[in-house]
KOLRO-180623 format. One record per residue (C-alpha): y, x, z; residue in three letters. Coordinates in Angstrom, 3 decimals, decimal comma. Layout:
N
{{Y; X; Z}; ALA};
...
***
This chain:
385
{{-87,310; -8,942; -2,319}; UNK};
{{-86,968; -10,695; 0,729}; UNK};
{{-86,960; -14,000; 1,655}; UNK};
{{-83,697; -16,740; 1,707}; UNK};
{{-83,184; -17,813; 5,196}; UNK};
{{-82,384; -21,717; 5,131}; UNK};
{{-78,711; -20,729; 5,942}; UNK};
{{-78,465; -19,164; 3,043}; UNK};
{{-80,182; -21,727; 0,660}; UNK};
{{-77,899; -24,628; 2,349}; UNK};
{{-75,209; -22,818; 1,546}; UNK};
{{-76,446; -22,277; -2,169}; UNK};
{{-76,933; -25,894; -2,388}; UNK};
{{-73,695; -27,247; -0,636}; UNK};
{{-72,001; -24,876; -3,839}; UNK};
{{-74,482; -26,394; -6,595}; UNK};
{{-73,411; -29,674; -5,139}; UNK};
{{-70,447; -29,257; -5,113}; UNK};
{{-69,234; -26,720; -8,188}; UNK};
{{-65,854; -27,835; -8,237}; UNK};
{{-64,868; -27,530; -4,892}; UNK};
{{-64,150; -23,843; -4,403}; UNK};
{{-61,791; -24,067; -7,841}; UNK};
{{-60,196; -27,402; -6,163}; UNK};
{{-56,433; -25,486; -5,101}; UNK};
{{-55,993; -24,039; -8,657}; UNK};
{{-57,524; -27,590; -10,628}; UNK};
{{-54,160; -28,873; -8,941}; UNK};
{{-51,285; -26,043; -8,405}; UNK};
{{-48,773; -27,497; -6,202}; UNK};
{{-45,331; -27,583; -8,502}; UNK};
{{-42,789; -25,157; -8,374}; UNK};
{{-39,542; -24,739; -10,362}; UNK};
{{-41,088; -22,430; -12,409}; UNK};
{{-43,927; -25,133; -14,020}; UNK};
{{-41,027; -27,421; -13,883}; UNK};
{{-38,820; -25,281; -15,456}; UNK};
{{-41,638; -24,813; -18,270}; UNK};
{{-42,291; -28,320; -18,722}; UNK};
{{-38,930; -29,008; -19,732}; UNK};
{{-38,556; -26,116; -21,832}; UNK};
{{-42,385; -27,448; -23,610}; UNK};
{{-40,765; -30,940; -23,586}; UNK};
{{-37,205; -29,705; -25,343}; UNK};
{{-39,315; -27,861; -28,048}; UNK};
{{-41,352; -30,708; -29,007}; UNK};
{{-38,664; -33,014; -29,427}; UNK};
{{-36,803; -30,570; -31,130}; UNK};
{{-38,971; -28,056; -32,387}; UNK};
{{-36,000; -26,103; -34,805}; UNK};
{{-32,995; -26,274; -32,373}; UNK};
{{-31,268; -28,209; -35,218}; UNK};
{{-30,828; -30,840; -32,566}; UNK};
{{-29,267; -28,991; -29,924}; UNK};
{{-26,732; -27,706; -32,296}; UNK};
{{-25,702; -31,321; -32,912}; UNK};
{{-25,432; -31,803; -29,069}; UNK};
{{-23,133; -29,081; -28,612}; UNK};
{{-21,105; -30,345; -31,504}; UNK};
{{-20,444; -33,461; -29,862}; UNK};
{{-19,425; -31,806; -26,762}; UNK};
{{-17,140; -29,541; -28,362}; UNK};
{{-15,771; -32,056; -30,790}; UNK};
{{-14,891; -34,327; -27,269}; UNK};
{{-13,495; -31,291; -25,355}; UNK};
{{-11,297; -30,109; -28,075}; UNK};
{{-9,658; -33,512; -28,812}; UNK};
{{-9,243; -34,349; -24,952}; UNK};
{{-7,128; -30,955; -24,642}; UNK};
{{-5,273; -31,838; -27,871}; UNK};
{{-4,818; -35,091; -26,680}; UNK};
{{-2,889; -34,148; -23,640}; UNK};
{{-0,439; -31,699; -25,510}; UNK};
{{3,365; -32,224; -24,321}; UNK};
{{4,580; -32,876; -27,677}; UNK};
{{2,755; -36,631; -27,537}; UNK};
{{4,004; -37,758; -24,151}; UNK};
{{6,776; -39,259; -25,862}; UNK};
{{4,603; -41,629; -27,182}; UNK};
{{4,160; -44,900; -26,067}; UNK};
{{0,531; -45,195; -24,667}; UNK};
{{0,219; -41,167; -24,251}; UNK};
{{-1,601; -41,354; -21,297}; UNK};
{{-4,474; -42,803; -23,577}; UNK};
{{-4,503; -40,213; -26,052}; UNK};
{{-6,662; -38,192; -24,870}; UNK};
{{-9,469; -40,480; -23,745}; UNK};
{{-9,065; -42,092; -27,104}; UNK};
{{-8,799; -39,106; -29,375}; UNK};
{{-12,097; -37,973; -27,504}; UNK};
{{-14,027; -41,127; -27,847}; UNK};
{{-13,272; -41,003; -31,903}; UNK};
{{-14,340; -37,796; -32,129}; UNK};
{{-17,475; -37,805; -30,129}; UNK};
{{-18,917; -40,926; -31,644}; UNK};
{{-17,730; -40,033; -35,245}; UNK};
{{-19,564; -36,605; -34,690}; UNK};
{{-22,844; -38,828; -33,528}; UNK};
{{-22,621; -41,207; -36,735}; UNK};
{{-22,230; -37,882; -39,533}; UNK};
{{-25,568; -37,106; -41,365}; UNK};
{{-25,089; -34,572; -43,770}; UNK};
{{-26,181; -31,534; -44,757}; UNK};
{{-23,796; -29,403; -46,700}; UNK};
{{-19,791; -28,781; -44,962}; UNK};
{{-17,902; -30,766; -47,341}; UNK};
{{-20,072; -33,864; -47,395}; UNK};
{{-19,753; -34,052; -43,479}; UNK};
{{-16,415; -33,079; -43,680}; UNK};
{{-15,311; -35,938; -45,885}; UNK};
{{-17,524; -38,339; -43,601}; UNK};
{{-16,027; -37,533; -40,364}; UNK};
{{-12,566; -38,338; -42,075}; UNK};
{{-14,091; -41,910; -42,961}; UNK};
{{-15,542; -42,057; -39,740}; UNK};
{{-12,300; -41,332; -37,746}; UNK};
{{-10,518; -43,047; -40,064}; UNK};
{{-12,313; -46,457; -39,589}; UNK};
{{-12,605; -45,844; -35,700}; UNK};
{{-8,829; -45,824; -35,692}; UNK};
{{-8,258; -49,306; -37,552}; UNK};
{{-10,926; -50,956; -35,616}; UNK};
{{-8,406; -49,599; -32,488}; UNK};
{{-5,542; -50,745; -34,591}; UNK};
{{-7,068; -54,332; -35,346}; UNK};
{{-7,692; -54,640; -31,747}; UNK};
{{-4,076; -53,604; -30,312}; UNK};
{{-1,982; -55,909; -32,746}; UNK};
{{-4,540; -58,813; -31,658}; UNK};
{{-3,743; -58,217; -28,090}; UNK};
{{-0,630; -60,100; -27,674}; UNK};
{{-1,926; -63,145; -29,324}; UNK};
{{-5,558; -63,760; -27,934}; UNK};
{{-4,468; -63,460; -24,014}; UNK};
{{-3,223; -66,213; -22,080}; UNK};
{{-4,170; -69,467; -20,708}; UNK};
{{-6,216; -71,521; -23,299}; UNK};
{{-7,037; -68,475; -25,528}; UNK};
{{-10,697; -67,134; -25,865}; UNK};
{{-9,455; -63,819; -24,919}; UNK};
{{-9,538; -60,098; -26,997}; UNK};
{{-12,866; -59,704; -26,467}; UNK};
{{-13,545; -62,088; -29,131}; UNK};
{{-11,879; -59,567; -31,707}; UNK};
{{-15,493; -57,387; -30,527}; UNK};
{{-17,685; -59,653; -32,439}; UNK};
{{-15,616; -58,886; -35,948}; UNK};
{{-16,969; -55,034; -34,791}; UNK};
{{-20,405; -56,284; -33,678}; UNK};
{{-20,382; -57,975; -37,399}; UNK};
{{-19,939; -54,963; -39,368}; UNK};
{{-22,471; -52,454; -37,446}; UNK};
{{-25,001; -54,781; -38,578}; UNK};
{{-23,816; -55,763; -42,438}; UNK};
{{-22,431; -52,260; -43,471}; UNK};
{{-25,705; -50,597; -42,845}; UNK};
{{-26,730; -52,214; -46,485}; UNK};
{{-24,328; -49,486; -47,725}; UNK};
{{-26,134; -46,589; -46,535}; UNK};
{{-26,035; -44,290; -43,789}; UNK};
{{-22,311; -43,777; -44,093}; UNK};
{{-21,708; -47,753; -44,164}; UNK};
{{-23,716; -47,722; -40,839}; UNK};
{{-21,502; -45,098; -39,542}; UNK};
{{-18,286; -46,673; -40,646}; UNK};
{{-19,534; -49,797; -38,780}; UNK};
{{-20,092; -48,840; -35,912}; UNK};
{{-16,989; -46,431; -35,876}; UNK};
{{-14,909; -49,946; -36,280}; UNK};
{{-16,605; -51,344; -33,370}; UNK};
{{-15,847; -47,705; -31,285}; UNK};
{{-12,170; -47,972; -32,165}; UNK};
{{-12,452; -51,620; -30,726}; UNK};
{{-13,886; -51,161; -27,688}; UNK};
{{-12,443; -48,115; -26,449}; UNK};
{{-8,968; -49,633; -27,793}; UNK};
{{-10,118; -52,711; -25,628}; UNK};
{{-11,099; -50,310; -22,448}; UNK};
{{-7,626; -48,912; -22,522}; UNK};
{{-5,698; -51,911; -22,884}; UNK};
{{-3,706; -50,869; -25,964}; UNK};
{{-1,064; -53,376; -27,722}; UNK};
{{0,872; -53,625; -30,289}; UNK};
{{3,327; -51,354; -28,876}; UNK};
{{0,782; -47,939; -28,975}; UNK};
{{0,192; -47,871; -32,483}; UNK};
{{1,793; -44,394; -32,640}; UNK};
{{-0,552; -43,225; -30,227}; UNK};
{{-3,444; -44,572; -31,636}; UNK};
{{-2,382; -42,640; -35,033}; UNK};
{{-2,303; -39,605; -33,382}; UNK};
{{-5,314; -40,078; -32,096}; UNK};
{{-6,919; -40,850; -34,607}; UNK};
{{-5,628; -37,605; -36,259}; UNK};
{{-6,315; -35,583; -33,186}; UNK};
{{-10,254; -36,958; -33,062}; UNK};
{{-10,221; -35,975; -37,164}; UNK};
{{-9,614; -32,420; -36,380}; UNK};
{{-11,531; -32,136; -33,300}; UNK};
{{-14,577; -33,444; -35,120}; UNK};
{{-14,129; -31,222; -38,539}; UNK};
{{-14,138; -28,014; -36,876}; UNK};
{{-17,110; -27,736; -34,767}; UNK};
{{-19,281; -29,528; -37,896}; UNK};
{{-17,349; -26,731; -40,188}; UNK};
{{-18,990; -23,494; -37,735}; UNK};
{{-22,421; -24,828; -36,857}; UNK};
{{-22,840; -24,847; -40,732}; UNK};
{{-26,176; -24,660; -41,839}; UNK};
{{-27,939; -24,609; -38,655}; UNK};
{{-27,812; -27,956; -38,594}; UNK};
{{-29,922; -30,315; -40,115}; UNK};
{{-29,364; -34,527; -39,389}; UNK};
{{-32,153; -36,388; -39,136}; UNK};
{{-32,046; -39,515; -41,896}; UNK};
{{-33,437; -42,714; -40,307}; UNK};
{{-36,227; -43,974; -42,555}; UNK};
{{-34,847; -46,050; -45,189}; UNK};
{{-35,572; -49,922; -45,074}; UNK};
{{-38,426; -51,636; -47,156}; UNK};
{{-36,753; -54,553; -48,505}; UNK};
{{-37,672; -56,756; -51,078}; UNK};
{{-35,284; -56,248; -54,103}; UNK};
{{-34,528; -60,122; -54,233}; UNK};
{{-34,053; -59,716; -50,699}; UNK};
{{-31,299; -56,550; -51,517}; UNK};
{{-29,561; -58,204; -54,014}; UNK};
{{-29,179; -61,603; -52,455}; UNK};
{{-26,138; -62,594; -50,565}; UNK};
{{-28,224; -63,387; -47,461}; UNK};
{{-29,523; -59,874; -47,203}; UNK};
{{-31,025; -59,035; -43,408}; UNK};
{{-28,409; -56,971; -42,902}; UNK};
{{-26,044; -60,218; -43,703}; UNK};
{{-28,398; -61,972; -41,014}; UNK};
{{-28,195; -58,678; -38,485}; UNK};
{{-24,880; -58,741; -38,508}; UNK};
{{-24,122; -62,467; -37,873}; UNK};
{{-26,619; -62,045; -35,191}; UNK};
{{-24,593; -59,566; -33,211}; UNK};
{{-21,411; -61,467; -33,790}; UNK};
{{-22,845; -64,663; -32,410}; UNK};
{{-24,433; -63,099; -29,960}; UNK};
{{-20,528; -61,785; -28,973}; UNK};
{{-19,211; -65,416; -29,164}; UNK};
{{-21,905; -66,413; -26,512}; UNK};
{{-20,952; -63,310; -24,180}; UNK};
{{-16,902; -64,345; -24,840}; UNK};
{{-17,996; -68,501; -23,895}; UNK};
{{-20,284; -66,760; -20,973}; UNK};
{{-17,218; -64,847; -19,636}; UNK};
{{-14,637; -67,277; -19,660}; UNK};
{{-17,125; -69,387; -18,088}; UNK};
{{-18,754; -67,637; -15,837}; UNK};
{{-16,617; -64,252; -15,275}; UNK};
{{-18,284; -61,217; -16,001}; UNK};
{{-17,855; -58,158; -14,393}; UNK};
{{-17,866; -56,002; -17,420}; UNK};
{{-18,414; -58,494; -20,933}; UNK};
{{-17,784; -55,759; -22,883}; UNK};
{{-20,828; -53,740; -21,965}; UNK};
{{-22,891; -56,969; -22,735}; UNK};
{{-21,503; -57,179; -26,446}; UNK};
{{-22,507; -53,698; -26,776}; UNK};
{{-25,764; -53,892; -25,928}; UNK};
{{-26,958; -56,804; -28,209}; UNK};
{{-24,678; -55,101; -31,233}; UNK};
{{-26,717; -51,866; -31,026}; UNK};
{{-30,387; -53,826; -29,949}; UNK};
{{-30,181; -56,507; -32,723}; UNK};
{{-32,340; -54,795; -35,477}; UNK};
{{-33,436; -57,206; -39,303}; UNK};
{{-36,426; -57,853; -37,730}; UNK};
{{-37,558; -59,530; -34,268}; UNK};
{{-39,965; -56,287; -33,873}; UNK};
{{-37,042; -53,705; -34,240}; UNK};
{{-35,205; -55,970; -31,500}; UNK};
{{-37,773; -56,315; -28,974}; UNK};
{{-38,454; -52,061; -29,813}; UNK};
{{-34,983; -51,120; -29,208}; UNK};
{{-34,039; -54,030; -26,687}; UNK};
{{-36,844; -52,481; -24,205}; UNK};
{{-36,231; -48,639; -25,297}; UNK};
{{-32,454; -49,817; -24,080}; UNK};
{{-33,361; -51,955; -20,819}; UNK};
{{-36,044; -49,110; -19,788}; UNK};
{{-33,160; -46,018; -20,117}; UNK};
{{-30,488; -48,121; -18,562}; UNK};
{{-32,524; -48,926; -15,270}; UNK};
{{-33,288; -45,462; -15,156}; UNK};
{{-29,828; -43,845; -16,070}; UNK};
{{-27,066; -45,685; -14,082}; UNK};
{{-29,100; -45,206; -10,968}; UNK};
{{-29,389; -41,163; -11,787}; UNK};
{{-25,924; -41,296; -11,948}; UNK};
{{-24,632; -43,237; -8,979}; UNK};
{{-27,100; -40,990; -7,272}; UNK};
{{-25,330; -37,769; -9,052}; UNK};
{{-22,204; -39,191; -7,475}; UNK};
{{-22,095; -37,786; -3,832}; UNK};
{{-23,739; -34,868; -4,784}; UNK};
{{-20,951; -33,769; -6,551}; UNK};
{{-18,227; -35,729; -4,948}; UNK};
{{-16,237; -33,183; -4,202}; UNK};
{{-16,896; -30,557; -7,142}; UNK};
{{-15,656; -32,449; -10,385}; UNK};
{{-16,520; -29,648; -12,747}; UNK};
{{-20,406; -30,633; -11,779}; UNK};
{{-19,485; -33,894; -12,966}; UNK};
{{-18,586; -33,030; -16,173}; UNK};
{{-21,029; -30,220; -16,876}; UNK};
{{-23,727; -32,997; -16,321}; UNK};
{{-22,589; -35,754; -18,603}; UNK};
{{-22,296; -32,666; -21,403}; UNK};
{{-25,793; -31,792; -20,511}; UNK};
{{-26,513; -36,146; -20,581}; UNK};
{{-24,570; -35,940; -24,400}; UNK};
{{-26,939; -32,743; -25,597}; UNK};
{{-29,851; -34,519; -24,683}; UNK};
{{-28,998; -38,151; -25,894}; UNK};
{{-28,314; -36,149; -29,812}; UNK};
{{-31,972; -34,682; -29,511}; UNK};
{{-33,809; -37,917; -28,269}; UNK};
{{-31,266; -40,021; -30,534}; UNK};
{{-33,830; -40,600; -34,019}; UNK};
{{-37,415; -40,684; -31,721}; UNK};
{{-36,619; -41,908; -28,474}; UNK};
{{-34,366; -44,293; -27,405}; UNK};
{{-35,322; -44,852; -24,228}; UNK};
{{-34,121; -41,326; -23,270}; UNK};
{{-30,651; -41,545; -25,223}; UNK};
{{-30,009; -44,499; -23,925}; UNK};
{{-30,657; -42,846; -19,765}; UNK};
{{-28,871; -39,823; -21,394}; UNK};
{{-26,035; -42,116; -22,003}; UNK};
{{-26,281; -44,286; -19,482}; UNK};
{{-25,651; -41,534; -17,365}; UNK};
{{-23,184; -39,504; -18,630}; UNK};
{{-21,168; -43,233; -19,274}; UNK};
{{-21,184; -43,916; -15,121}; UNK};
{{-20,446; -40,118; -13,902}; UNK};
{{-17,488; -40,190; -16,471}; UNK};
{{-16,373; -43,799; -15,232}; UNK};
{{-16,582; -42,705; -11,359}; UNK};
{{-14,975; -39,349; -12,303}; UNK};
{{-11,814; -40,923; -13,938}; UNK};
{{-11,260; -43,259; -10,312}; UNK};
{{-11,072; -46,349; -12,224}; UNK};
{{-14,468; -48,253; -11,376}; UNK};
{{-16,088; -48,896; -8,335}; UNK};
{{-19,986; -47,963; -7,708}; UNK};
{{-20,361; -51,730; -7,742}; UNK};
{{-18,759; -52,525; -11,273}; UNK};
{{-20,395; -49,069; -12,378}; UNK};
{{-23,942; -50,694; -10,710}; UNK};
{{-23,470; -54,009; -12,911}; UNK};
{{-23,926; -51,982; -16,406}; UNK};
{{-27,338; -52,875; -15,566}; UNK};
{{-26,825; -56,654; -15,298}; UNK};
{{-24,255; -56,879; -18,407}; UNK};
{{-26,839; -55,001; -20,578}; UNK};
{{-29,816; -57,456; -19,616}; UNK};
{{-27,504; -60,453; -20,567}; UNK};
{{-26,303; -58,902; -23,798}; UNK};
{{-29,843; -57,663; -24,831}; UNK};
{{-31,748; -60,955; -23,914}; UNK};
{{-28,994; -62,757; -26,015}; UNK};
{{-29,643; -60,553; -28,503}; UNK};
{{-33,570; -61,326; -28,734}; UNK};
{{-32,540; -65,223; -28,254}; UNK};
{{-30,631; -64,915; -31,704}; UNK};
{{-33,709; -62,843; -33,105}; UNK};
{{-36,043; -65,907; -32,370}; UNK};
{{-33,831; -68,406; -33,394}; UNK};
{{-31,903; -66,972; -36,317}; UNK};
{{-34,371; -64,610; -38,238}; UNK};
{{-37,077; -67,840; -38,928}; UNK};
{{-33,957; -69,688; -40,449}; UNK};
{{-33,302; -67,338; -42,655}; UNK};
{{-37,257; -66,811; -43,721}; UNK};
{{-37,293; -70,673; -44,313}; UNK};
{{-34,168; -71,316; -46,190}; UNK};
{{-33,719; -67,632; -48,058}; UNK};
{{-37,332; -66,725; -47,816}; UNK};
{{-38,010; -62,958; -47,660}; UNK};
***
C-alpha cells in the first residue's frame, strides 16, 4: 500500500473537520412551491386531520352564495330596502351556519331556524330604534349594540345554542346597523331573514354526516356559582355591554372612524375570566395586524379581476371554520381578511377607513380587558366564586 501524500491527508482532515460541510446545500433546500405547497397541505391536515372541518367551510360559503343570489331575485325589488337583501340575507346565513353545532340533520336543522330567526329580530330591534336614537342630543343607534353585546355573553349559560342565539341577535344588529335599515324595511328584513333560513338549511341538509362540530369544552363552574343570579356569564355579559356604552361616550366624543368594529371586538374578546380575555384579546389583536394588511395588499393585485376577490375571501371563510375551536389567531386573520377584500370590493370604504379596523379593534379589545380588571374582582368580592 502506498503512502498518503500530505495533499491527500489535508484533504482527509479539512473533511473530518468539517463533516457537515459537503451535506451543507441539502441541510437547507432552498424553497420551492412544491415544499410550500406541502407545508400547507401538512399544516391543513393537522388542524383538521378528518376533513370534517373543511366541510363546514364550504357550508358557510355555500350557505352565503345561495342567499346573496336569492336575495337579489326580481320578485323582492318591490320591497322597500331591496337593495339590502341580499347582503343581509347572506350575513344571516353565513354566521347562523358558523354558530350550528350539531350532529344529526334535524337537530341542526331546527337550530339554524333559531339562529336565523333571532338574527332577524336583533335586525328588527335595531331598524324600529333607528328613528328615535338619531339626532342632536341622542346617544346615537349604536347604543342599541350593547343590548346585542349583552346577550352573547349571558345566553351562553344556556348552552351552545343560547351562545349561538346570542350572538345571532348581535349579527342581526350590526349588519342591520351597517346597512342603515329603519323602520320602513321591515319587509325586507323578513324576507331576509327567510331567504338566510333556507340558504343555511340546505347546504347543512347535503353535507350530512360528514360533518362533525366541534363542542367547545364546557365551563367548570361552581354550582352556587350556576345557580346564582350573578352567574359569570351575568358578569360577561354586562362586561361587553359596558364596554359598548364606553365605545358609544368615546364616539360621540371623540368620532370614530368605524365604532362599530370596536364594540365587536370587546363583545367577542370578553371571556368569565381575565385569562380567557387576555387569551382571546391577543389571539384577536395578533390576526387582525396580520389580516387587514394581507388584504389591503390583496387589493391591487386583483384590482381589476373581482372574481379573485371573492374566490379569496371564500378561501379566508374555509380557513377561519377550521382554525375557529384551536386557533384564534388564524380565524381572526382569516376574517380579518376576507372582512376588508369584501368591504373594498363592494366600493363603499376607503383603504383608509378599511386600514382603521386595526385601530377600532385595539380600542374595543383594551376596553374590554379594562372591564376584566375592574369588573371580574367585584364580582369575586361581593358574590364570591
Amino acid at each position: 500500500m502506498r503512502d498518503r501524500t500530505p495533499d491527500e491527508t489535508n484533504v482527509e482532515g479539512r473533511m473530518l473537520e468539517h463533516p457537515a460541510s459537503a451535506d451543507a446545500r441539502d441541510s437547507n433546500p432552498v424553497p420551492t412551491y412544491k415544499t410550500v405547497a406541502a407545508g400547507i397541505v401538512s399544516w391543513i391536515d393537522r388542524i383538521d386531520p378528518g376533513v370534517h372541518r373543511r366541510i363546514k367551510g364550504l357550508r358557510l360559503v355555500t350557505a352565503y352564495g345561495i342567499a346573496a343570489l336569492l336575495g337579489t331575485l326580481h320578485d323582492l325589488t318591490h320591497f322597500t330596502g331591496a337593495a339590502s337583501i341580499s347582503v343581509l340575507a347572506g350575513g344571516i346565513a353565513l354566521w347562523a351556519s358558523v354558530s350550528e353545532a350539531r350532529t344529526s340533520r334535524f337537530e341542526s336543522s331546527r337550530d339554524i331556524a333559531l339562529l336565523t330567526a333571532f338574527a332577524t329580530i336583533g335586525a328588527f330591534v335595531m331598524a324600529v330604534c333607528t328613528p328615535a336614537l338619531n339626532g342632536p342630543g341622542l346617544p346615537g343607534v349604536e347604543i342599541v349594540l350593547a343590548s346585542g353585546a349583552f346577550f352573547v355573553g349571558y345566553l351562553k349559560r344556556f348552552g351552545i345554542l343560547g351562545g349561538g342565539i346570542g350572538s345571532q341577535i348581535y349579527i342581526g344588529q350590526l349588519l342591520a346597523y351597517s346597512l342603515g335599515l329603519t323602520a320602513s324595511d321591515l319587509k325586507a328584513i323578513v324576507a331576509a331573514g327567510l331567504i338566510a333560513t333556507v340558504a343555511a338549511i340546505v347546504p347543512r341538509l347535503l353535507s350530512g354526516p360528514a360533518e362533525r362540530p366541534v363542542l367547545p369544552p364546557t365551563m367548570a363552574m361552581p354550582k352556587g356559582a350556576e345557580l346564582g343570579w350573578c352567574s359569570r356569564e351575568l358578569m360577561t355579559g354586562l362586561q361587553a355591554a359596558i364596554v359598548a356604552i364606553a365605545i358609544v361616550a368615546m364616539n360621540d366624543t371623540f368620532g370614530l372612524e368605524e365604532s362599530a368594529w370596536a364594540i365587536t371586538a370587546c363583545t367577542y374578546t370578553v371571556t368569565n375570566s381575565f385569562t380567557g380575555t387576555m387569551e382571546r384579546t391577543r389571539s384577536r389583536l395578533i390576526g387582525t395586524m396580520i389580516g387587514v394588511p394581507l388584504g389591503l395588499a390583496w387589493l391591487p393585485i386583483a384590482a381589476d379581476v373581482q372574481i379573485l376577490i371573492w374566490i379569496m375571501a371564500a378561501i379566508a371563510m374555509i380557513i377561519y371554520a377550521m382554525a375557529l375551536p384551536e386557533r384564534y389567531d388564524i380565524a381572526s386573520a382569516a376574517f380579518a381578511f376576507a372582512l376588508v377584500v369584501t368591504l373594498a370590493a363592494s366600493g363603499e370604504y376607503s383603504v383608509w377607513v378599511l386600514a382603521a379596523r386595526v385601530w377600532e379593534t385595539f380600542v374595543g379589545a383594551a376596553l374590554g380587558v379594562a372591564s376584566a380588571i375592574l369588573l371580574l374582582p367585584l364580582r369575586r368580592r361581593y358574590f364570591g366564586e
